[in-house]
Every structure is written in structure tokens, then in C-alpha cells.
N, CA, C and O atoms as a Tinker XYZ file with bonds, in Angstrom:
   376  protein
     1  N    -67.640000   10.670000   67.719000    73     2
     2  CA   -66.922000   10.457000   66.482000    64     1     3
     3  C    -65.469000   10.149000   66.813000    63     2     4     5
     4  O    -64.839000   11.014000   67.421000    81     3
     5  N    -64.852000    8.977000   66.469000    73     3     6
     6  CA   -63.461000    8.799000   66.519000    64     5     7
     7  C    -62.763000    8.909000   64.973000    63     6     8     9
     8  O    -63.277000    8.493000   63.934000    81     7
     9  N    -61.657000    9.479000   65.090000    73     7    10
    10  CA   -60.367000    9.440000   63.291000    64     9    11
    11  C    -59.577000    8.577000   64.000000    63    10    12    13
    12  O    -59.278000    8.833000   65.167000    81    11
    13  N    -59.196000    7.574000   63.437000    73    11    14
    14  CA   -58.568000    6.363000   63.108000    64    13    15
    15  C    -57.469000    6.745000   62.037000    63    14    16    17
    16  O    -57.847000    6.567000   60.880000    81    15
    17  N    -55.902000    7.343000   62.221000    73    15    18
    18  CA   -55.177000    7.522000   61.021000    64    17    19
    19  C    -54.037000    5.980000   61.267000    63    18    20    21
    20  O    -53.476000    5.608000   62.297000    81    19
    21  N    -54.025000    5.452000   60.066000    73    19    22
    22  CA   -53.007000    4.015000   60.327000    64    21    23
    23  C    -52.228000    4.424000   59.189000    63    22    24    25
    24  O    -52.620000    4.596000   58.035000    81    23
    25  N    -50.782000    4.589000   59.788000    73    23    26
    26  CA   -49.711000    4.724000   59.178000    64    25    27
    27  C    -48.680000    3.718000   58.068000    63    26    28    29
    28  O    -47.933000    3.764000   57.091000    81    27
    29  N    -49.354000    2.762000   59.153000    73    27    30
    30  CA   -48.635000    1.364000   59.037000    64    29    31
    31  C    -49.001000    0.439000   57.681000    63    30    32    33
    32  O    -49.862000   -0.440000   57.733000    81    31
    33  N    -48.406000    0.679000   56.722000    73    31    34
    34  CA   -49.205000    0.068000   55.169000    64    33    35
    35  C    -49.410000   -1.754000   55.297000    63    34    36    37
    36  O    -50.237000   -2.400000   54.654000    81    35
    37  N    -48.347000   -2.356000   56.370000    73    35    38
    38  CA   -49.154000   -3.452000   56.698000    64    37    39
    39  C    -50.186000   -3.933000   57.255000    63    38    40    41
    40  O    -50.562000   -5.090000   57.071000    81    39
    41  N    -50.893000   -2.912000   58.167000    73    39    42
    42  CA   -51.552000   -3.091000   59.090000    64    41    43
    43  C    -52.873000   -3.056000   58.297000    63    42    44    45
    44  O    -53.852000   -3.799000   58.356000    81    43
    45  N    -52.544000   -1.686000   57.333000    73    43    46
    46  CA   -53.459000   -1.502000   56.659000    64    45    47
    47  C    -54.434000   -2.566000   55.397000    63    46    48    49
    48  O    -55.620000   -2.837000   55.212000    81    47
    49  N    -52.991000   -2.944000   54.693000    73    47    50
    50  CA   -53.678000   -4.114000   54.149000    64    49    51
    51  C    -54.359000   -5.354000   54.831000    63    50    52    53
    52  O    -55.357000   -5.922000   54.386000    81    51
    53  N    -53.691000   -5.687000   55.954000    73    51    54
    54  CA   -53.880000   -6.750000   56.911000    64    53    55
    55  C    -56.074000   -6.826000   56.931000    63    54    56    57
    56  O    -56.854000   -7.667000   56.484000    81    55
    57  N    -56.289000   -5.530000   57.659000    73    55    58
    58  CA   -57.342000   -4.913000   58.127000    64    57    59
    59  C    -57.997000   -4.878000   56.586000    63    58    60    61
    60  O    -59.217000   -4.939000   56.738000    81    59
    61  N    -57.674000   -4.806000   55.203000    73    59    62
    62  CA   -58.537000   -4.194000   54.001000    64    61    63
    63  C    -58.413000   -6.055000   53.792000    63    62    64    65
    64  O    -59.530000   -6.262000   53.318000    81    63
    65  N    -57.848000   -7.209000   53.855000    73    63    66
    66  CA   -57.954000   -8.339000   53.806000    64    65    67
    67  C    -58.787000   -8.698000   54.366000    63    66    68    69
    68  O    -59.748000   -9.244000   53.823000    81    67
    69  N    -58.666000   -8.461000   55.937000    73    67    70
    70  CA   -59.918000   -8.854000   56.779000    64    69    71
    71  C    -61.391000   -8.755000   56.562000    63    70    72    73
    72  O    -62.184000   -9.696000   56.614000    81    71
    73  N    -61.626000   -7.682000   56.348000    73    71    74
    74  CA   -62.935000   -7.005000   55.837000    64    73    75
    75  C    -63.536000   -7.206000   54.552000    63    74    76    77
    76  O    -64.680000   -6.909000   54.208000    81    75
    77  N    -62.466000   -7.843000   53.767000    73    75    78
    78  CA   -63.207000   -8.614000   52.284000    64    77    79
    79  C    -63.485000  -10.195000   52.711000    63    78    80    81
    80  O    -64.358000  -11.002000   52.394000    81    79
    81  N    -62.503000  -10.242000   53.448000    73    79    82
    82  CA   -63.247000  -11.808000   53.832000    64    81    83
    83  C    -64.685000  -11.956000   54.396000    63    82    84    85
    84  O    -65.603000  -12.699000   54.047000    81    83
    85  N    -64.561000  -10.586000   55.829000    73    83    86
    86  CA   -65.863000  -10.969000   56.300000    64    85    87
    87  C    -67.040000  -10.104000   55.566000    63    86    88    89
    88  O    -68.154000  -10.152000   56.087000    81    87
    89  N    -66.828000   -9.176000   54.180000    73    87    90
    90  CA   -67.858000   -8.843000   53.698000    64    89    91
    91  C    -68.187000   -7.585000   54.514000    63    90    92    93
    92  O    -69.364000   -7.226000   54.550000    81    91
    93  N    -67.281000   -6.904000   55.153000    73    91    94
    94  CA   -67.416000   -5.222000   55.896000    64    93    95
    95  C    -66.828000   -4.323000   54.974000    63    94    96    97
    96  O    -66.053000   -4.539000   54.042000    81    95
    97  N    -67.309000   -3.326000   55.381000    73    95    98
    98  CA   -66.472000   -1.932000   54.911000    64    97    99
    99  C    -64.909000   -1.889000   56.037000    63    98   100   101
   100  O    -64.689000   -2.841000   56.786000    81    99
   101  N    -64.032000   -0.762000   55.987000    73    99   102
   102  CA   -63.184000   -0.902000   56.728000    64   101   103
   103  C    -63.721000   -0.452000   58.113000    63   102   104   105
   104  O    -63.202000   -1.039000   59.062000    81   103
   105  N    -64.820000    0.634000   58.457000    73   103   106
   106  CA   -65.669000    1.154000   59.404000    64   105   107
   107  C    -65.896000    0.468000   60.242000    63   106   108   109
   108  O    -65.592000    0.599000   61.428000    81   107
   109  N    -66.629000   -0.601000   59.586000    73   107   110
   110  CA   -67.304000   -1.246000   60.037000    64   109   111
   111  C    -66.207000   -2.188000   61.035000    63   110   112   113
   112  O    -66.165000   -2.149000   62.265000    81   111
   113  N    -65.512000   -2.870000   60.300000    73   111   114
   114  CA   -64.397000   -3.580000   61.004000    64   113   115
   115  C    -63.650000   -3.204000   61.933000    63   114   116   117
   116  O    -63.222000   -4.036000   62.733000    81   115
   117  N    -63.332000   -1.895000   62.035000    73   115   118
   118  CA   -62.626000   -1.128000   62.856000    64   117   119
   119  C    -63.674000   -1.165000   64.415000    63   118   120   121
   120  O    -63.429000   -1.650000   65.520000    81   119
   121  N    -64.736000   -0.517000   63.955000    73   119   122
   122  CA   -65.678000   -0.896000   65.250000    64   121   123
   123  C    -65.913000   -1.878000   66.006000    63   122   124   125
   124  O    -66.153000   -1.848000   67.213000    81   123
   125  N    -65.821000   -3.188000   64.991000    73   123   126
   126  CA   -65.799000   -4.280000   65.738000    64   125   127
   127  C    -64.501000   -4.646000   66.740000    63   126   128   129
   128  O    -64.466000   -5.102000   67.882000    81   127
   129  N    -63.735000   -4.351000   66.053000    73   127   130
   130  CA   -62.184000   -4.565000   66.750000    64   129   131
   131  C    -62.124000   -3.668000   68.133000    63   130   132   133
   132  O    -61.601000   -3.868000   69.229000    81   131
   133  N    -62.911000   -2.569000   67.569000    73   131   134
   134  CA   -62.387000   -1.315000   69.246000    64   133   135
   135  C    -63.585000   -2.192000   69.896000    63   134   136   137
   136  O    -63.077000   -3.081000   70.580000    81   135
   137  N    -64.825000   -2.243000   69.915000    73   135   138
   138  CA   -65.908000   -2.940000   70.949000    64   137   139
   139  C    -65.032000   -4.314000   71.450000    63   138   140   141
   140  O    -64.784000   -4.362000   72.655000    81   139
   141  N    -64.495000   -5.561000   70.496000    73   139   142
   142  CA   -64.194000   -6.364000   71.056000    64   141   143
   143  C    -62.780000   -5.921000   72.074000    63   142   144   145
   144  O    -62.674000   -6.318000   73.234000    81   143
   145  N    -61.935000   -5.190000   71.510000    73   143   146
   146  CA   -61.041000   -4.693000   72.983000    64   145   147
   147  C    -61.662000   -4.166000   74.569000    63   146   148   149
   148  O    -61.581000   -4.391000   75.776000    81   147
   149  N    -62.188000   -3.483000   73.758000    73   147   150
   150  CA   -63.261000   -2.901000   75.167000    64   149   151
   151  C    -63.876000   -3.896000   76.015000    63   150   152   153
   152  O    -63.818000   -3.818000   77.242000    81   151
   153  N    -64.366000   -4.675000   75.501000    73   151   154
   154  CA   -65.115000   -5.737000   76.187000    64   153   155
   155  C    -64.123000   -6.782000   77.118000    63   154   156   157
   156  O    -64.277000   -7.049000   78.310000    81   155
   157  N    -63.161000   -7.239000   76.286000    73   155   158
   158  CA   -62.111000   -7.876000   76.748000    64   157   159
   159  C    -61.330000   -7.863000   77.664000    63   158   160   161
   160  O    -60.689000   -8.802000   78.135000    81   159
   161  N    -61.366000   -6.152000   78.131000    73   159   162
   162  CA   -60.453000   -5.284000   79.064000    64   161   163
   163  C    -60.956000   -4.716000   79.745000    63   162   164   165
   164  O    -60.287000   -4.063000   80.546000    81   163
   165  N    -61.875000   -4.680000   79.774000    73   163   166
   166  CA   -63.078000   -3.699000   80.533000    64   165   167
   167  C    -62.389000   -4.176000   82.694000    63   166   168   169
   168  O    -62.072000   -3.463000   83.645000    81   167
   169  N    -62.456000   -5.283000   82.535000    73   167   170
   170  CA   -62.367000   -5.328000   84.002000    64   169   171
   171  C    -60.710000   -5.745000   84.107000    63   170   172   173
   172  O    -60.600000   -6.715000   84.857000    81   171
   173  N    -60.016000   -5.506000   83.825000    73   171   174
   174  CA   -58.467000   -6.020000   84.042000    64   173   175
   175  C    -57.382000   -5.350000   83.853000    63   174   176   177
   176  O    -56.271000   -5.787000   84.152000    81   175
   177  N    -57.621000   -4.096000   83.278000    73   175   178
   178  CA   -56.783000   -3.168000   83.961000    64   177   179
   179  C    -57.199000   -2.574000   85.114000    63   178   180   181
   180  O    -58.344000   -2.440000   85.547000    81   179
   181  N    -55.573000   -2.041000   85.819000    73   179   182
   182  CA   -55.835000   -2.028000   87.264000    64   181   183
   183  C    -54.708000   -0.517000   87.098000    63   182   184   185
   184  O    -53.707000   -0.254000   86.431000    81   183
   185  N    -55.627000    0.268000   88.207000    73   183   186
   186  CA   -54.504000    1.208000   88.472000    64   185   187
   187  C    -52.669000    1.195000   88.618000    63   186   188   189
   188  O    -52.203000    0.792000   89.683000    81   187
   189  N    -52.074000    1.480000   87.922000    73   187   190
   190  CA   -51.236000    1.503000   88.108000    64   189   191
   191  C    -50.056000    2.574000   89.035000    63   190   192   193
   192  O    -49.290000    3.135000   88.252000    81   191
   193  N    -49.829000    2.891000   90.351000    73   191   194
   194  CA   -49.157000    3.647000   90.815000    64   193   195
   195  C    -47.798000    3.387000   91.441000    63   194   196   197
   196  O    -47.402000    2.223000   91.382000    81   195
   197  N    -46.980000    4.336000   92.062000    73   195   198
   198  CA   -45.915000    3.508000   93.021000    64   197   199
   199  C    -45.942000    3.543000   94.280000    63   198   200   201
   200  O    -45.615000    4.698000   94.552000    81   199
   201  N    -46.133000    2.985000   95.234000    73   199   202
   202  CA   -46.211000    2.940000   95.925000    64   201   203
   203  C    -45.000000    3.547000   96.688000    63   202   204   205
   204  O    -43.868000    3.379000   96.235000    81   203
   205  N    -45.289000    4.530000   98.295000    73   203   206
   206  CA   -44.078000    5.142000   98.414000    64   205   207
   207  C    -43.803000    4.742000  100.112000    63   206   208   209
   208  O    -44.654000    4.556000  100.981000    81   207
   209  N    -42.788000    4.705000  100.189000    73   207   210
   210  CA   -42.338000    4.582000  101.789000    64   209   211
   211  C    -42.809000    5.433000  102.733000    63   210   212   213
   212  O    -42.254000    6.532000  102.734000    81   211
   213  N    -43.947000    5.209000  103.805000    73   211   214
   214  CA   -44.543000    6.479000  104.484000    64   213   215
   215  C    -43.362000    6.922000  105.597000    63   214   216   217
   216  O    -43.379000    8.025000  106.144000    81   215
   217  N    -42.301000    5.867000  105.862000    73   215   218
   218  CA   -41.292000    6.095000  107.075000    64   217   219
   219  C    -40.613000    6.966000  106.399000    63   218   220   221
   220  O    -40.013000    7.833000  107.035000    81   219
   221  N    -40.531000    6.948000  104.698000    73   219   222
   222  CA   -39.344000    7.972000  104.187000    64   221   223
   223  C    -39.365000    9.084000  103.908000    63   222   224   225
   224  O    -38.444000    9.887000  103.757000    81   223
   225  N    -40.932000    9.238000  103.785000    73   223   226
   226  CA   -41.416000   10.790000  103.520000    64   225   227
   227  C    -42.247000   11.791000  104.775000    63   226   228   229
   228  O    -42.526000   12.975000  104.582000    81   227
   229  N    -42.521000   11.128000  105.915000    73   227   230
   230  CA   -42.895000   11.568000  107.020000    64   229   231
   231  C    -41.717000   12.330000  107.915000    63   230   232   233
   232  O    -40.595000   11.862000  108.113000    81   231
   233  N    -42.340000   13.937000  108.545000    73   231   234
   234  CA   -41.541000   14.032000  109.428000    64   233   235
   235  C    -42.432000   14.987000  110.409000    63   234   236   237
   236  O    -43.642000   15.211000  110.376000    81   235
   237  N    -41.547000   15.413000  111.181000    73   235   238
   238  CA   -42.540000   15.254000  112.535000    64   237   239
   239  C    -42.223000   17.211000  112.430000    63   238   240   241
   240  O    -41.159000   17.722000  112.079000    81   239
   241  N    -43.405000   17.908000  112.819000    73   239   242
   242  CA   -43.757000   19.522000  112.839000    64   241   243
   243  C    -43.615000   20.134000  114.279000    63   242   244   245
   244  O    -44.452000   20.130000  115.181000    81   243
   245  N    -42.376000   20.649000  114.269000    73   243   246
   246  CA   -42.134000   20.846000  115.762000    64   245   247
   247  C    -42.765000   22.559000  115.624000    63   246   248   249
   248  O    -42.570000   23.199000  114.590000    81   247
   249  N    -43.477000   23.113000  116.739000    73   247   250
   250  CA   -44.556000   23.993000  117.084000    64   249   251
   251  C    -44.288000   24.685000  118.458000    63   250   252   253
   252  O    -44.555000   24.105000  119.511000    81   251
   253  N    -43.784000   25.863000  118.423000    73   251   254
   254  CA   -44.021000   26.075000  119.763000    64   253   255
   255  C    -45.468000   26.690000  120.511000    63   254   256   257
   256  O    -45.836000   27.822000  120.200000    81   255
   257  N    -46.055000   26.086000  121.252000    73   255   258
   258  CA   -47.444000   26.583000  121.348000    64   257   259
   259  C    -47.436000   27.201000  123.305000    63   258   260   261
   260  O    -47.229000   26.648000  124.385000    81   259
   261  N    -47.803000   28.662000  122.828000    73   259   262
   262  CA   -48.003000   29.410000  124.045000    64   261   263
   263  C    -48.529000   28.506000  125.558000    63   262   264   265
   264  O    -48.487000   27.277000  125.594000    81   263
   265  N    -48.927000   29.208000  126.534000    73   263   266
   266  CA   -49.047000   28.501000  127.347000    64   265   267
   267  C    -50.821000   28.528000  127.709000    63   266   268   269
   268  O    -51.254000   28.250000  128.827000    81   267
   269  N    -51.904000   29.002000  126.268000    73   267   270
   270  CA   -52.963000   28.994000  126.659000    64   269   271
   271  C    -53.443000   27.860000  126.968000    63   270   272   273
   272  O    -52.711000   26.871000  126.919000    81   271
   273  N    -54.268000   27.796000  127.206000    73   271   274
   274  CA   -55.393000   26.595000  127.680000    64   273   275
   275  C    -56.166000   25.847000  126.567000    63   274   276   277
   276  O    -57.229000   26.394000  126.275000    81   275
   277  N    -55.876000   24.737000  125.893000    73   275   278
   278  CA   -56.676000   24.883000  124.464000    64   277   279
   279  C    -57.465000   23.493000  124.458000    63   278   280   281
   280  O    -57.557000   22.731000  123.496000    81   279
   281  N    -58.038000   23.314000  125.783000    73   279   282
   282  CA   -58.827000   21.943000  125.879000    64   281   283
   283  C    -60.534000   22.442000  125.680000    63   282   284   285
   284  O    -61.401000   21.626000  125.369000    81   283
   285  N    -60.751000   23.561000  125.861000    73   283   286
   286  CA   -62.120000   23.614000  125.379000    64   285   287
   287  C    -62.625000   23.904000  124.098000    63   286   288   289
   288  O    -63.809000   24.183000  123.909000    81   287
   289  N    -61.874000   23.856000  123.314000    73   287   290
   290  CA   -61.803000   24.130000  121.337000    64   289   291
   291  C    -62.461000   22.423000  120.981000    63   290   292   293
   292  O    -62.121000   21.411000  121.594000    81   291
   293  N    -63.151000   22.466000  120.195000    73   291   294
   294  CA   -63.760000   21.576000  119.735000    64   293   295
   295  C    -64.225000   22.010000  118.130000    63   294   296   297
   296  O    -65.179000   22.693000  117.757000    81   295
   297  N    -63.203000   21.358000  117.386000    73   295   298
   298  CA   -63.005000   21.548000  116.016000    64   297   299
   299  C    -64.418000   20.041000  115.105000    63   298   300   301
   300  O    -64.769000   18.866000  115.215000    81   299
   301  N    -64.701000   21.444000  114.207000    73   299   302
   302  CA   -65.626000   20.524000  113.425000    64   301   303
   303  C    -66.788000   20.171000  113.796000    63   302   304   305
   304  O    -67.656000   20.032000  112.934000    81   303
   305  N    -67.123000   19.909000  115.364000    73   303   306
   306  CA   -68.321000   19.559000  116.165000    64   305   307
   307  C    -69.874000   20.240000  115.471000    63   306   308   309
   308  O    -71.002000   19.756000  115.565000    81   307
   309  N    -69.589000   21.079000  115.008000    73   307   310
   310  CA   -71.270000   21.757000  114.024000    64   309   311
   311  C    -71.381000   21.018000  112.756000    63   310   312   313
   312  O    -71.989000   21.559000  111.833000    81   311
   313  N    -70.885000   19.886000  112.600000    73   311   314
   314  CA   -70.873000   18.933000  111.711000    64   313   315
   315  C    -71.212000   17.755000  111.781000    63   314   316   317
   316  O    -70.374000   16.894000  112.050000    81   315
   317  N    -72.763000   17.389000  111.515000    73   315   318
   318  CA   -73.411000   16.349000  111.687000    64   317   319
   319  C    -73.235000   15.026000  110.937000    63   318   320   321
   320  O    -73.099000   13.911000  111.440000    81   319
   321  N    -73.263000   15.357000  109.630000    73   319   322
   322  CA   -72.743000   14.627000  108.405000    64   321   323
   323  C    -71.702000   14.703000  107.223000    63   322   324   325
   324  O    -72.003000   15.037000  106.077000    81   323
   325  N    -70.606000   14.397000  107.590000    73   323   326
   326  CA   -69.557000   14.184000  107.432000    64   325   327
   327  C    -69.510000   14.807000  105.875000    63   326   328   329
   328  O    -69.415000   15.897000  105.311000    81   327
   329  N    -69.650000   13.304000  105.545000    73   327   330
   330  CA   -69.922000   13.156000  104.041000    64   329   331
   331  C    -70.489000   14.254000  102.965000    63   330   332   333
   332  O    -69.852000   14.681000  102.002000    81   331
   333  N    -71.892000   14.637000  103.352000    73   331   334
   334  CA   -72.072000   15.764000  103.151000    64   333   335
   335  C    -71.367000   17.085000  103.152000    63   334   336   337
   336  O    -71.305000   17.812000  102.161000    81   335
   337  N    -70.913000   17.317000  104.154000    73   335   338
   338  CA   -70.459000   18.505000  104.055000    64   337   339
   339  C    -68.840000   18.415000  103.232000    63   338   340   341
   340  O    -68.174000   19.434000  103.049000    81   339
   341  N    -68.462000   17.290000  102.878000    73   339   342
   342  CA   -67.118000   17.498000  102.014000    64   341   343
   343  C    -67.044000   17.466000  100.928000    63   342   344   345
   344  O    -66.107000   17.738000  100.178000    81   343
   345  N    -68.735000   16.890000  100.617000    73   343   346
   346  CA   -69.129000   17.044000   99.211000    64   345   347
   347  C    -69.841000   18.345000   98.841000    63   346   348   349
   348  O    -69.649000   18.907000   97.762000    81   347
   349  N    -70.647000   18.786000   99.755000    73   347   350
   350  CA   -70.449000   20.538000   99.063000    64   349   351
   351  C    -69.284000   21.571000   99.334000    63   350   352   353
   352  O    -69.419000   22.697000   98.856000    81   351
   353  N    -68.226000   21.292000  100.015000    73   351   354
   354  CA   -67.133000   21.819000   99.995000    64   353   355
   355  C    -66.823000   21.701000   98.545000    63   354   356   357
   356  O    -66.970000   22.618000   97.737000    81   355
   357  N    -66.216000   20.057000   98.168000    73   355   358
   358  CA   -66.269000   20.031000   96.354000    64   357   359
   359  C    -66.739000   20.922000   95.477000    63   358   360   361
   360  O    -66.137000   21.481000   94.561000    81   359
   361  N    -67.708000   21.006000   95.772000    73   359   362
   362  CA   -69.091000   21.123000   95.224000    64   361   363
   363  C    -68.881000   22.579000   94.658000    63   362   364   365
   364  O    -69.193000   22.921000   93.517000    81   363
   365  N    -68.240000   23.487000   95.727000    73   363   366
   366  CA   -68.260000   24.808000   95.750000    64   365   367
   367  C    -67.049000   25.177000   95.617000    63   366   368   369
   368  O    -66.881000   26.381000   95.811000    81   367
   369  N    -65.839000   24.384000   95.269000    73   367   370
   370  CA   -64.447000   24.681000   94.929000    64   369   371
   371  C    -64.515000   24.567000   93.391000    63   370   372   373
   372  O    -63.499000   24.983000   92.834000    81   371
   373  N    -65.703000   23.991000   92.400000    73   371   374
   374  CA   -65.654000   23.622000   90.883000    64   373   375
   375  C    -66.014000   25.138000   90.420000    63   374   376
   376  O    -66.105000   25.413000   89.224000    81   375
């Protein structure tokens, strides 16, 4: 269900003109108008974002790391399918 409130007393008559011409209720007309936008636009809007400077917001994490040995750690390796498993991560954060 959509409410449609039009403020605009020209718009309004405009639209109660229209609809005696073509023999609609105002409902009816209104529907036609939102389907034909929809249709029209359906593929041509495009995300709009800003794009940001990665040199301007990057900086580098200085760490001091002991003197263990940390070449035999193998992160993630019990992970066969990627994909999967980040989608029940999702999955289980909702």
C-alpha cells in the first residue's frame, strides 16, 4: 500500500485534468505514472559515492614484535572454502 499526499494545488489539478481526459480515477493514474517511472529508471541510476584518496588516508602501523619465531603460524589454512565460510560468519552475526 502506498499514501500519495500532493500538496501542490497545481499539480493536483494538472493530474485531476489528466485523468478526465484519459477516463481514470486519480488511482488509477497515479499508478500508471509511478510504473512508467520505474520502468524508465530501472537501469540508470548508478551508485552514487565519493571517491577518496587511498595515499591520503593510509598510514603505515609501526609494531614492535618480540624476537619469537613466527614462520610456522599459518593463519586461516582449516579453510577450504572461502566463500562459504564468510557467509556463515554473516550468517551468524544477524
Amino acid at each position: 500500500m502506498l499514501a500519495l499526499n500532493i500538496n501542490d494545488i497545481n499539480i493536483e489539478k494538472e493530474f485531476l485534468e489528466y485523468a478526465k481526459r484519459d477516463k481514470k480515477n486519480i488511482e488509477e493514474l497515479l499508478i500508471d505514472v509511478i510504473k512508467s517511472f520505474l520502468a524508465t529508471n530501472k537501469h540508470k541510476d548508478k551508485l552514487i559515492y565519493k571517491k577518496r584518496d587511498v595515499k591520503h588516508y593510509i598510514h603505515k602501523i609501526n609494531r614492535d614484535i618480540d624476537n619469537k619465531n613466527l614462520d610456522n603460524i599459518e593463519v586461516y589454512t582449516h579453510i577450504e572454502d572461502s566463500a562459504a565460510y564468510i557467509h556463515d560468519l554473516r550468517r551468524d552475526k544477524k
